[in-house]
MARBA-3410 file (N, C-alpha, C, O; in Angstrom, 1 decimal):
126
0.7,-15.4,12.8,2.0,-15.3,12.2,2.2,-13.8,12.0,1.5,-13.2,11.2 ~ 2.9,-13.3,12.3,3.9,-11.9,12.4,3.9,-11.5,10.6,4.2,-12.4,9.8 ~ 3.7,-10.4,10.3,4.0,-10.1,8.8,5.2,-9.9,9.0,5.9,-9.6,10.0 ~ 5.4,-9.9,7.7,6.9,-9.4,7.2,6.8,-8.6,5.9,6.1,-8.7,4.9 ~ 7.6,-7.9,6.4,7.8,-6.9,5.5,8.8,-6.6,4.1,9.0,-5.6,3.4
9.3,-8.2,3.9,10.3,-8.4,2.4,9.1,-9.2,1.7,9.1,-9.3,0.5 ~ 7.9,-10.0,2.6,6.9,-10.3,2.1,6.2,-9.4,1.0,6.2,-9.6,-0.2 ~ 5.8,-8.3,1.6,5.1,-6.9,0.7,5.9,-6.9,-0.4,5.6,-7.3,-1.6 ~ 7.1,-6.4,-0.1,8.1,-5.8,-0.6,8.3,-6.6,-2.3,8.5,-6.0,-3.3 ~ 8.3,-7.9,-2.1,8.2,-9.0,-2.9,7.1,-9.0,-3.8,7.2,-9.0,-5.0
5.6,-8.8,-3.2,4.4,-8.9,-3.6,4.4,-7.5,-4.6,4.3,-7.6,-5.8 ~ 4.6,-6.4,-4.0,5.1,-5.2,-4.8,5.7,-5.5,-5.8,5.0,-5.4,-6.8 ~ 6.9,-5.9,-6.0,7.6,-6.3,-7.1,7.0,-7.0,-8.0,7.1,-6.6,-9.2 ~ 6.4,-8.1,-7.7,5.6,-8.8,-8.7,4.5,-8.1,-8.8,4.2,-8.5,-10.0 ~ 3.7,-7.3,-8.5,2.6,-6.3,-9.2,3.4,-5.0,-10.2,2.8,-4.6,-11.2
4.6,-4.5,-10.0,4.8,-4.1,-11.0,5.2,-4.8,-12.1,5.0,-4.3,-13.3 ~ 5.9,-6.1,-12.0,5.9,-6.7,-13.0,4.9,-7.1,-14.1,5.0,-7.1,-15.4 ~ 3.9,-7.4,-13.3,2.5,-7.5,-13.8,2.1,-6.0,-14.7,1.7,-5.8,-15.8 ~ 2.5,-5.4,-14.0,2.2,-3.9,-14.5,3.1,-3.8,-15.8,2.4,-3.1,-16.6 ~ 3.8,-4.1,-16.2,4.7,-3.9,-17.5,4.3,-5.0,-18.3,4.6,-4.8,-19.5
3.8,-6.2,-18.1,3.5,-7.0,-19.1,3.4,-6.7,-20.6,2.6,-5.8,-20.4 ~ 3.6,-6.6,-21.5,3.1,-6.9,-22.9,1.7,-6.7,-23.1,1.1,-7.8,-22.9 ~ 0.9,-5.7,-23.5,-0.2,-5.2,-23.8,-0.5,-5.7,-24.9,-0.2,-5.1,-25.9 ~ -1.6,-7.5,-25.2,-2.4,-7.7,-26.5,-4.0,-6.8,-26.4,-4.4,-6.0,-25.6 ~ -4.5,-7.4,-27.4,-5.8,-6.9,-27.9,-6.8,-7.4,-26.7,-7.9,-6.8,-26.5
-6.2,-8.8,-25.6,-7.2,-9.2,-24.4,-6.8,-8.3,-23.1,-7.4,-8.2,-22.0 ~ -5.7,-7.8,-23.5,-5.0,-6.8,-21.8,-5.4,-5.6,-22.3,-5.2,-5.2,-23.4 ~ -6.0,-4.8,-21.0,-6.4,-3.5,-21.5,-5.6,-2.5,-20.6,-5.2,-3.0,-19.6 ~ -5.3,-1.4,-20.7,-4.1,-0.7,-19.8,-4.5,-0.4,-18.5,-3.7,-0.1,-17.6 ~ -6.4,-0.2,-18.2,-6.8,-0.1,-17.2,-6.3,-0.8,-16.0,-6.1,-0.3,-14.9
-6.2,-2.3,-16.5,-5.8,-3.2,-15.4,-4.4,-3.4,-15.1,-3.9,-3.8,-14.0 ~ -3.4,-2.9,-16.4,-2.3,-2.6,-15.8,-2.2,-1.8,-14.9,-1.7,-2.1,-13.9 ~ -2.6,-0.6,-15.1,-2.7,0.5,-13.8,-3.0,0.2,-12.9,-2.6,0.7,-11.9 ~ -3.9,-0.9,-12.7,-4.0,-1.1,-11.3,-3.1,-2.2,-10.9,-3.5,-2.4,-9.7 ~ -2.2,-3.0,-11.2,-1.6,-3.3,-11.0,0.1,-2.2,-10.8,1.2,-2.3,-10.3
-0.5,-1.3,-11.4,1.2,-0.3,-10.9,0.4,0.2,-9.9,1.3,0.5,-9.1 ~ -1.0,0.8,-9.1,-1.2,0.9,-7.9,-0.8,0.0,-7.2,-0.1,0.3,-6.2 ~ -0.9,-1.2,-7.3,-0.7,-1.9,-6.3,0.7,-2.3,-5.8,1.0,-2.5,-4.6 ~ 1.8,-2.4,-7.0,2.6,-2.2,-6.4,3.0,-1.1,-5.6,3.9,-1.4,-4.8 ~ 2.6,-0.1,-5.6,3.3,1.4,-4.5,2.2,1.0,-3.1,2.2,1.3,-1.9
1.5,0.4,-3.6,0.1,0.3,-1.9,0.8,-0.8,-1.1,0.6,-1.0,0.1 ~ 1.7,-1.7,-1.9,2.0,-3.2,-0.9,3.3,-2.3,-0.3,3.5,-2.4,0.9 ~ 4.2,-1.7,-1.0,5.7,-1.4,-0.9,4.8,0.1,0.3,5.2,0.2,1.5 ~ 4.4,0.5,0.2,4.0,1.4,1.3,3.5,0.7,2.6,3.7,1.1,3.7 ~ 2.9,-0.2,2.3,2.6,-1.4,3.4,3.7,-1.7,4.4,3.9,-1.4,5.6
4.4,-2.4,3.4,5.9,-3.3,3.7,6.6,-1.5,4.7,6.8,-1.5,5.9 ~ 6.8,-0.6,3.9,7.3,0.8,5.4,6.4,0.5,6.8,6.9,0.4,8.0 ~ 5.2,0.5,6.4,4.3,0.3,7.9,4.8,-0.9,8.8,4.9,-0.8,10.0 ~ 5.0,-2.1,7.8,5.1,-3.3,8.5,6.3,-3.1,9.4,6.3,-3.1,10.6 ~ 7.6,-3.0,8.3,8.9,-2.3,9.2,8.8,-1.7,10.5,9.3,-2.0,11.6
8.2,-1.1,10.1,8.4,0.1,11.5,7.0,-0.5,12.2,6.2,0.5,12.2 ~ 6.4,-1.4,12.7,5.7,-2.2,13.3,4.1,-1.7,13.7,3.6,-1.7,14.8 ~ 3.5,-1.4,12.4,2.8,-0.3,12.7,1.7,-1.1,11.6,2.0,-1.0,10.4 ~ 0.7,-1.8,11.9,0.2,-2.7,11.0,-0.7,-2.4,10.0,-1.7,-1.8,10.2 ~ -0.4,-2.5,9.1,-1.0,-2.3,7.7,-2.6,-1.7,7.6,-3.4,-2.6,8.0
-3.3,-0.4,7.3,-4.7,-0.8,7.2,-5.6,-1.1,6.2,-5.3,-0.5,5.1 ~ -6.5,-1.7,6.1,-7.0,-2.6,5.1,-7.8,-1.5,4.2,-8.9,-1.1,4.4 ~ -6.8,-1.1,3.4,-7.1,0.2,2.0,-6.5,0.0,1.1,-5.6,-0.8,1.0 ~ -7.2,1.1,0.2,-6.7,1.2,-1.3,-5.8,2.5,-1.5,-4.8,2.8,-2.1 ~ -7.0,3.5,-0.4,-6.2,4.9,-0.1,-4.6,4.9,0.0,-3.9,4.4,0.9
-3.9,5.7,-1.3,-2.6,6.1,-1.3,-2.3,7.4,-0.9,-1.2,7.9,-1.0 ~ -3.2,7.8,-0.4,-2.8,9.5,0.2,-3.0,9.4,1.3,-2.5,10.2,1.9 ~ -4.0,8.2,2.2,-3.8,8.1,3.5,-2.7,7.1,3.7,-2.4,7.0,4.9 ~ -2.0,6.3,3.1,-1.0,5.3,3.3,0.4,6.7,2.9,1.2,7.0,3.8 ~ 0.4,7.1,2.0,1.4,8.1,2.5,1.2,9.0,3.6,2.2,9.6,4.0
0.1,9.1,4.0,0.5,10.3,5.8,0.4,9.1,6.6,0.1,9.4,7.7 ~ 0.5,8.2,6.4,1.2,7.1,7.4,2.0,7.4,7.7,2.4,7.9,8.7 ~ 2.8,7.0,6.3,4.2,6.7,6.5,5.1,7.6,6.7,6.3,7.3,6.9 ~ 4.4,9.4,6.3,5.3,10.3,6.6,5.2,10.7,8.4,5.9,11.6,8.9 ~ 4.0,9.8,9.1,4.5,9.8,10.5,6.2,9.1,11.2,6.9,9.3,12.3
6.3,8.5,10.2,7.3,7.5,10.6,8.8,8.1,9.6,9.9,8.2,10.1 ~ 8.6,8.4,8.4,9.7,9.0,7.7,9.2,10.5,7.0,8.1,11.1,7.0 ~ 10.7,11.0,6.2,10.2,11.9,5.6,9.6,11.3,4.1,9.8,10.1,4.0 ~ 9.2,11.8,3.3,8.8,11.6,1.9,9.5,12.9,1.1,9.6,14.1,1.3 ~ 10.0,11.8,-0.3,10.9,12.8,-1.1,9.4,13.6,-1.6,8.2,13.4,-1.3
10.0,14.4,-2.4,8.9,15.6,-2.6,8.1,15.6,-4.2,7.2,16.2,-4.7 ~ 9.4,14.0,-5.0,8.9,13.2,-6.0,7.7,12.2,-5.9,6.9,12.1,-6.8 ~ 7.6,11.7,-4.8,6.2,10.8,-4.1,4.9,11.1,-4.2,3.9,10.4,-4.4 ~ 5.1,12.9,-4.1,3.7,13.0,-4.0,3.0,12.9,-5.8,1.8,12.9,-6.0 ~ 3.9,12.8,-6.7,2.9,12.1,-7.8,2.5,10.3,-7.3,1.7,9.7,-7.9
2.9,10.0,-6.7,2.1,8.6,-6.2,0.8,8.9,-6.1,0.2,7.8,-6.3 ~ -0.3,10.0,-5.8,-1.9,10.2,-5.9,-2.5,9.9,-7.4,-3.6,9.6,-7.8 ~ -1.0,10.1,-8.4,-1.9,10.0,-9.4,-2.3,9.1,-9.7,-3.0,9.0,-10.7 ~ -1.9,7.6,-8.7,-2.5,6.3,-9.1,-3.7,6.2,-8.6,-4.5,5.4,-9.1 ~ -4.0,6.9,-7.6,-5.3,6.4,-6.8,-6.4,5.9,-7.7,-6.8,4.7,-7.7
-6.8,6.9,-8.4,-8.1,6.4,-9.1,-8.3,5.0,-9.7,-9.4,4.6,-10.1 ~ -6.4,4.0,-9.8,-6.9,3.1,-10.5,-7.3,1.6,-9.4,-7.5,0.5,-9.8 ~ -7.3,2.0,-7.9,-7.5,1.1,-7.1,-8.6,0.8,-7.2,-8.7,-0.3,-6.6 ~ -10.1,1.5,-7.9,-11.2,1.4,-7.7,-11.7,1.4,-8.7,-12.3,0.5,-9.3 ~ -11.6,2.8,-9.0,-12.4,3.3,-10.6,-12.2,2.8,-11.7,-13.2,2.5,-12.3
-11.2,2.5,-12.1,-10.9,1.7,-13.1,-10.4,0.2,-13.4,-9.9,-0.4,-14.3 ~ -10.9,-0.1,-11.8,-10.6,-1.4,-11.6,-11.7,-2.6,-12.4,-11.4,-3.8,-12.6 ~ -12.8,-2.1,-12.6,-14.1,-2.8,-13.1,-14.6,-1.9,-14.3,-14.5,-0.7,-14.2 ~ -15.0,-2.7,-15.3,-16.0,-2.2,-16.3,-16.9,-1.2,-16.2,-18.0,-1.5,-16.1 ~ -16.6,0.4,-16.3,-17.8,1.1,-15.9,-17.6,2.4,-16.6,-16.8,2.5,-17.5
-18.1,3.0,-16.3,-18.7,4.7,-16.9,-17.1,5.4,-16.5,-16.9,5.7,-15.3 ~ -16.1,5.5,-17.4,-15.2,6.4,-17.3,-14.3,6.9,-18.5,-14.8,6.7,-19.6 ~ -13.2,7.5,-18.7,-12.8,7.5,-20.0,-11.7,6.7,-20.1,-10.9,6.8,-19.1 ~ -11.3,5.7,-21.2,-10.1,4.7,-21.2,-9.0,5.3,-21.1,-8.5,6.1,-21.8 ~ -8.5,4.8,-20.4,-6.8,4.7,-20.7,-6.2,4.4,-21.7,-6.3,3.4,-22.3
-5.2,5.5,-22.2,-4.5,5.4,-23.4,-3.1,5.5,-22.7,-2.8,5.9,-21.6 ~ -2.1,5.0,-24.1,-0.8,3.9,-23.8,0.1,5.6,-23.0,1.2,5.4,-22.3 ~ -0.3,6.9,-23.1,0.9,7.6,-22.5,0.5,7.8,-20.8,1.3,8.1,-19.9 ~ -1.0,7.6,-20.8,-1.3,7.4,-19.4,-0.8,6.4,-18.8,0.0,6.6,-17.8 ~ -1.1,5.3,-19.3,-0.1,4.0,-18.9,1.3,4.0,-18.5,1.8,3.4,-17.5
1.9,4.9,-19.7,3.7,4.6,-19.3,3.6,5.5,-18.1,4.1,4.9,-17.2 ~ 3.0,7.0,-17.6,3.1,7.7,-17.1,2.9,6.6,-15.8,3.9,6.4,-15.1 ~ 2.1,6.2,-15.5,1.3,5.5,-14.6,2.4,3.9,-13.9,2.0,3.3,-12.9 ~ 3.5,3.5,-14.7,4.0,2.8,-14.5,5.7,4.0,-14.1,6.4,3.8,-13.1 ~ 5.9,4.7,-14.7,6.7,5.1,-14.4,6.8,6.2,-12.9,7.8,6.6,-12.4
5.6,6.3,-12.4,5.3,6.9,-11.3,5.8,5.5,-10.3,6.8,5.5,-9.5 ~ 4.9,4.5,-10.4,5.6,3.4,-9.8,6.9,2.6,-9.8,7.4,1.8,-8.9 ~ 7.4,3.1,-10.7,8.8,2.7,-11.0,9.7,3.5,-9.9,10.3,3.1,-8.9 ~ 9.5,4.8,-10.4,10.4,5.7,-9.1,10.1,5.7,-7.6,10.8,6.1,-6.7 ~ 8.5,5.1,-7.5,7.9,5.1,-5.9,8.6,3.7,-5.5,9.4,3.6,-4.5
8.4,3.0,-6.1,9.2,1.6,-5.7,10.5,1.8,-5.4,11.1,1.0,-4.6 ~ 11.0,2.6,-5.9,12.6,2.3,-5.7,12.7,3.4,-4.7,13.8,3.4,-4.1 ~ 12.2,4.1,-4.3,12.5,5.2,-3.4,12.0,3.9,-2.3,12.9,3.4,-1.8 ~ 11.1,3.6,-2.0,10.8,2.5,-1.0,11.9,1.8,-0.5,12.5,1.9,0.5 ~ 12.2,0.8,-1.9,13.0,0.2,-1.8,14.1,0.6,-1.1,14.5,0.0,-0.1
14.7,1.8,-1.8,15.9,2.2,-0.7,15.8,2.8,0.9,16.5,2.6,1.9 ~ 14.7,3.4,0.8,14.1,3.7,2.3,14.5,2.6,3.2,15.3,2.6,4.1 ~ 13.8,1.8,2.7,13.8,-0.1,4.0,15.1,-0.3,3.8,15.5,-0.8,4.8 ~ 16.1,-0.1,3.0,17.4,-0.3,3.0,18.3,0.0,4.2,19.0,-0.7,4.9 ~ 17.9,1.6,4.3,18.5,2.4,5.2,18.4,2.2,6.0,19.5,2.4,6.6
17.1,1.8,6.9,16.4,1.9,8.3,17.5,0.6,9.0,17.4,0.2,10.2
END
């Protein structure tokens, strides 16, 4: 079956949703962040898919953006999208790092907020 690319697009959206959830004392902001990576890694996907160029199986956001700047330009706002990387991995499990506190967080969602929608309108245009 052929991917589609409103698939991602969708999947993205519901990972940042996830990403804004309601932070109790069992949610820790770590895992939100990685949930606001993931929405910019699927919605950067969903460009590849578009333009028929098939997705590769990463976490890497600085190699999924020189993907996709083979295929488009990138606004010059995007390139804070690296500051998510570290949470596809590093902070994805229990381990030796320093926690995430709530202004890293908003920063970290709000980086996603503006990458999503610049996506979003990208696939618009094409």
């Amino acid at each position: 079956m052929p991917l589609d690319y409103n698939d991602w697009i969708k999947r993205a959206i519901n990972s940042l949703y996830l990403a804004k959830v309601d932070k109790t004392e069992n949610i820790v902001f770590e895992d939100l962040c990685f949930h606001a990576q993931q929405a910019v890694e699927k919605g950067l996907k969903a460009i590849l898919i578009k333009n028929n160029v098939e997705p590769p199986r990463t976490h890497n956001l600085i190699f999924l953006l020189n993907q996709v700047s083979k295929i488009q330009n990138i606004p010059e706002k995007a390139a804070s999208i690296i500051n998510l990387e570290e949470y596809s991995i590093l902070t994805r499990y229990p381990g030796d790092y320093q926690s995430i506190g709530e202004d890293e967080y908003k920063a970290s969602v709000r980086i996603a907020e503006e990458a999503l929608g610049w996506i979003i309108k990208s696939l618009e245009n094409e």
